[in-house]
KESETI-473434 format. One record per residue (C-alpha): x, y, z. Coordinates in steps of 0.1 Angstrom, whole numbers, plus 2048, in hexadecimal, padded with zeros to 3 digits. Layout:
<fidos>
XYZ;...
</fidos>
This chain:
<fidos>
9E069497B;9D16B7981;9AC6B2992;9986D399C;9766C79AF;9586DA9B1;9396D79CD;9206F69D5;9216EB9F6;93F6E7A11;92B6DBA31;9256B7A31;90E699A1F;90E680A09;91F6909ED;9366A3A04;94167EA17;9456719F3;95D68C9E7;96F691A06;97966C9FD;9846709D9;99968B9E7;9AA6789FB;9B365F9EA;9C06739CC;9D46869E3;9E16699F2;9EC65D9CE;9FF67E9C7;9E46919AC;9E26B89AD;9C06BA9BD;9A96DE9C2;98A6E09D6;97A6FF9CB;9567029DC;93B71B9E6;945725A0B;957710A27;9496F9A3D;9546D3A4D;9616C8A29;9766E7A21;9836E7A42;9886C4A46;99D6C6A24;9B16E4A2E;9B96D3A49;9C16AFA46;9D26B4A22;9EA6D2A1D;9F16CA9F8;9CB6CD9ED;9C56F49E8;99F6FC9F4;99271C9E0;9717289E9;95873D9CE;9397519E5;9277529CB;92272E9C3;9037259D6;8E970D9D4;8CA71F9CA;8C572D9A7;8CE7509AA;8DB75C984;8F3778993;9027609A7;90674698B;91575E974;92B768992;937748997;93C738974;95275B96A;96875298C;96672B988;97172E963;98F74B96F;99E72B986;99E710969;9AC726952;9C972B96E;9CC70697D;9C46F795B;9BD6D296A;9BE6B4953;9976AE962;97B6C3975;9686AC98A;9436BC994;92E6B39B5;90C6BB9B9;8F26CC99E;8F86EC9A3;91D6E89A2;9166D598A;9086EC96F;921709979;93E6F3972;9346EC952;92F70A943;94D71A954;95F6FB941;952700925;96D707905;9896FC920;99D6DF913;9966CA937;9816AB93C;9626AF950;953696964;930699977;925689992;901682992;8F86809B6;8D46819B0;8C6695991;8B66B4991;89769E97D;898685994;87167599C;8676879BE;8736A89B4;8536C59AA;8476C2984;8566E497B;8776DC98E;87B6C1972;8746CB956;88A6EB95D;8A46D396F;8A46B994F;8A66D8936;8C66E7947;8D66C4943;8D06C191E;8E06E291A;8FB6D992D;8FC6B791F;9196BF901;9306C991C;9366AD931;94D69092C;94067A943;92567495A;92865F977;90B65598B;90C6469AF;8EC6329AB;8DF61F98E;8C062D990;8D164F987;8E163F969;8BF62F95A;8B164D960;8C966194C;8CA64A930;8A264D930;8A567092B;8C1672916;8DA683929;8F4661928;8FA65F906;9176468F1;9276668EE;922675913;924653925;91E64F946;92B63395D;91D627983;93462B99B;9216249BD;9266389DC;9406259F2;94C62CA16;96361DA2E;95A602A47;963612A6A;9635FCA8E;955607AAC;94F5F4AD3;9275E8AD0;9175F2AF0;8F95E1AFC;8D85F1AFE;8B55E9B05;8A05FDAEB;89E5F4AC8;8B1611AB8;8AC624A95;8C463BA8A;8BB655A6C;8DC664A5E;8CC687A4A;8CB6AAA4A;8AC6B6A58;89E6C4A33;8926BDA11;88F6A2A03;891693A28;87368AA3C;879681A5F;85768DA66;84C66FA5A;86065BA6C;85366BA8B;832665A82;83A644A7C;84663BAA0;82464BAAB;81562BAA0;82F615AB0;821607AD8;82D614AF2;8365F3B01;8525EDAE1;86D600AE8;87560EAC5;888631AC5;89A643AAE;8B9659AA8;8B8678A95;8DE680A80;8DD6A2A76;8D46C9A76;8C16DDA5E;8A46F2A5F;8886DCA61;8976D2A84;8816E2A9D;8616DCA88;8686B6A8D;8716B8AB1;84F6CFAB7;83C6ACAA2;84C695AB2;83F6AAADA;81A6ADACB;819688AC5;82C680AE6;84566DAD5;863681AE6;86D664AF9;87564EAD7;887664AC7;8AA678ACB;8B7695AB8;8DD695AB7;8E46B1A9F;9016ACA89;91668FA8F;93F68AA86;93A669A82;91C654A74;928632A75;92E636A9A;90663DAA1;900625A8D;913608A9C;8FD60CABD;8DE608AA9;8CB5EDA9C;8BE5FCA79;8C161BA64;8A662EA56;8A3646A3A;87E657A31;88766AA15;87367A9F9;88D6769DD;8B16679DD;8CC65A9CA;8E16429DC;8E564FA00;909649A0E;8F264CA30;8E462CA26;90361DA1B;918621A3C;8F8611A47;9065F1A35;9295F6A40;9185F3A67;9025CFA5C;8E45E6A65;8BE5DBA58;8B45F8A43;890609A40;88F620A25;876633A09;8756219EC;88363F9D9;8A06459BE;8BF62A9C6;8B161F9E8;8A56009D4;8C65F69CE;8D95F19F3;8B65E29FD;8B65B69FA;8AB5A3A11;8BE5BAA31;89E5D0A38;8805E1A27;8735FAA0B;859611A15;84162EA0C;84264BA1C;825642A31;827641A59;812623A62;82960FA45;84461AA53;83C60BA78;82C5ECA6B;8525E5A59;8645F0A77;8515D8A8B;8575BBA75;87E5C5A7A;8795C8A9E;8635A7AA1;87B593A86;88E575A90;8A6575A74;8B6598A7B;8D7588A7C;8D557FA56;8C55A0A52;8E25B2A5B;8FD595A4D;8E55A1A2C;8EF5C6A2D;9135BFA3B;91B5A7A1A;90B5C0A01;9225DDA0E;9425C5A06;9335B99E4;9275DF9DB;9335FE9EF;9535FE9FA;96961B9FA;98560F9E9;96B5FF9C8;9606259C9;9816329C4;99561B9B1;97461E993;97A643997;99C645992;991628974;978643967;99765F964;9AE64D956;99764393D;98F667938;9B466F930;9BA656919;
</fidos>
């Protein structure tokens, strides 16, 4: 089987985590696989390196913001290397990759599968963002095979708007990862760890708001995953409301499962999502979860933490409930149990490679 991949991005996230996975493993099983993407970065490199056989083709002019030179630029060089692979399937990351592959698909005779890692519609997003967002993906609509959502949430939502169709089905394949083991060290503050880059739809302002309200006397502190630009605006909040001592910035991280297996929750403020992986390797750790009550969050939240607004005082009143609770041990046998059921890495892969072969057929 011939698979070329598509991403806008080659840094690292959710969606990056999630494909570096799928390649992976369909390397591993002896497919053709191509990682074209728009630059390099920790996936591209990590690919090049680690796995000899994948070829890893970059296109400049893919990029993430709307730019219509650049689109045209990279659908005219995106459809030039399908017309020369010719793979049995094009499997698209990310919206923006998402509507490039498409239409530099389009008239090809290959399957193409989208990966719905949050819609461009989704609740959270401005007005005008989408209704533009929701038109594109009506237009682009007749030229995918598949959909595949990571959340349910993105699925009922597409079927709501009439993007999943009978005849451009969609399936829910959830985000999975691997369950990694680490020493446990023992510490004396309660520790939070937010796994995010530091930019929309992300708010870790709020959460340093929220440990404003938290005493002094509870030792509550938190650990910042992640770069971006918003960076230095949080660590200026988090000075001016003398909250430096709760909170640590780390930058980016190799390894989130690792942070997280010295902490005692996760937390993820978060104006829109789908169905964060962050979240998920929270599960794989048995970590309580606090999180916004946004997109797929709902969904790896039952009885192993709490939903929230994206208000500061709610935020401490549920962290000190966690911090106070006396049944944090079923709290966290809670998250550890919904990972197996839910989110592992091999369910991800095995209903992909499902989702293919029905594709083929």
């Amino acid at each position: 089987m011939k698979i070329v991949y598509v991403i806008t991005q080659a840094t690292w996230g959710g969606a990056q985590a999630h494909l570096y996975s799928l390649i992976k493993y369909q390397a591993a099983i002896g497919n053709n696989i191509t990682l074209v993407c728009g630059g390099t970065g920790r996936l591209s490199e990590q690919i090049k390196k680690e796995f000899h056989s994948v070829e890893v083709i970059s296109i400049s002019s893919l990029v993430r913001r709307i730019s219509p030179i650049n689109d045209l630029k990279a659908v005219h060089a995106l459809r030039g290397l399908l017309r020369n692979i010719r793979p049995d399937i094009v499997h698209l990351h990310s919206s923006k990759a998402g509507m490039v592959g498409r239409l530099a698909a389009a008239g090809l005779s290959m399957k193409v599968i989208f990966t719905v890692h949050g819609w461009g519609f989704t609740p959270g997003v401005g007005t005008k963002r989408q209704i533009l967002m929701k038109y594109i993906e009506k237009i682009l609509q007749p030229l995918t095979t598949y959909y595949i959502c990571v959340s349910k949430f993105d699925y009922d939502l597409g079927v709501k708007n009439r993007v999943i169709t009978a005849k451009h089905p969609g399936f829910v394949i959830h985000n999975g990862v691997s369950e990694l083991s680490f020493p446990v060290k023992k510490r004396e503050s309660f520790v939070l760890s937010m796994a995010a880059r530091f930019d929309m739809p992300k708010r870790q302002d709020v959460v340093i708001r929220a440990l404003s309200y938290i005493p002094d006397d509870v030792p509550i502190v938190c650990n910042f995953l992640g770069d971006g630009p918003l960076i230095q605006e949080c660590k200026s909040l988090a000075q001016s409301l003398h909250v430096g001592s709760k909170v640590k910035f780390y930058g980016v991280v190799d390894n989130v499962q690792k942070y997280y297996s010295q902490s005692d929750a996760a937390i993820l403020i978060s104006d829109y999502e789908a169905l964060p992986i962050s979240l998920v390797e929270a599960l794989a750790q048995s970590l309580p979860i606090v999180a916004s009550n946004v997109g797929g969050i709902n969904e790896l939240i039952d009885r192993n933490g709490f939903l929230v607004k994206n208000d500061p005082q709610e935020i401490s009143e549920k962290l000190l409930l966690l911090y106070k609770s006396n049944q944090i041990d079923e709290i966290k046998n809670n998250s550890y149990e919904m990972y197996q059921r839910h989110y592992t890495e091999s369910e991800m892969l095995e209903e992909t490679q499902d989702c293919y072969l029905r594709c083929l057929a």
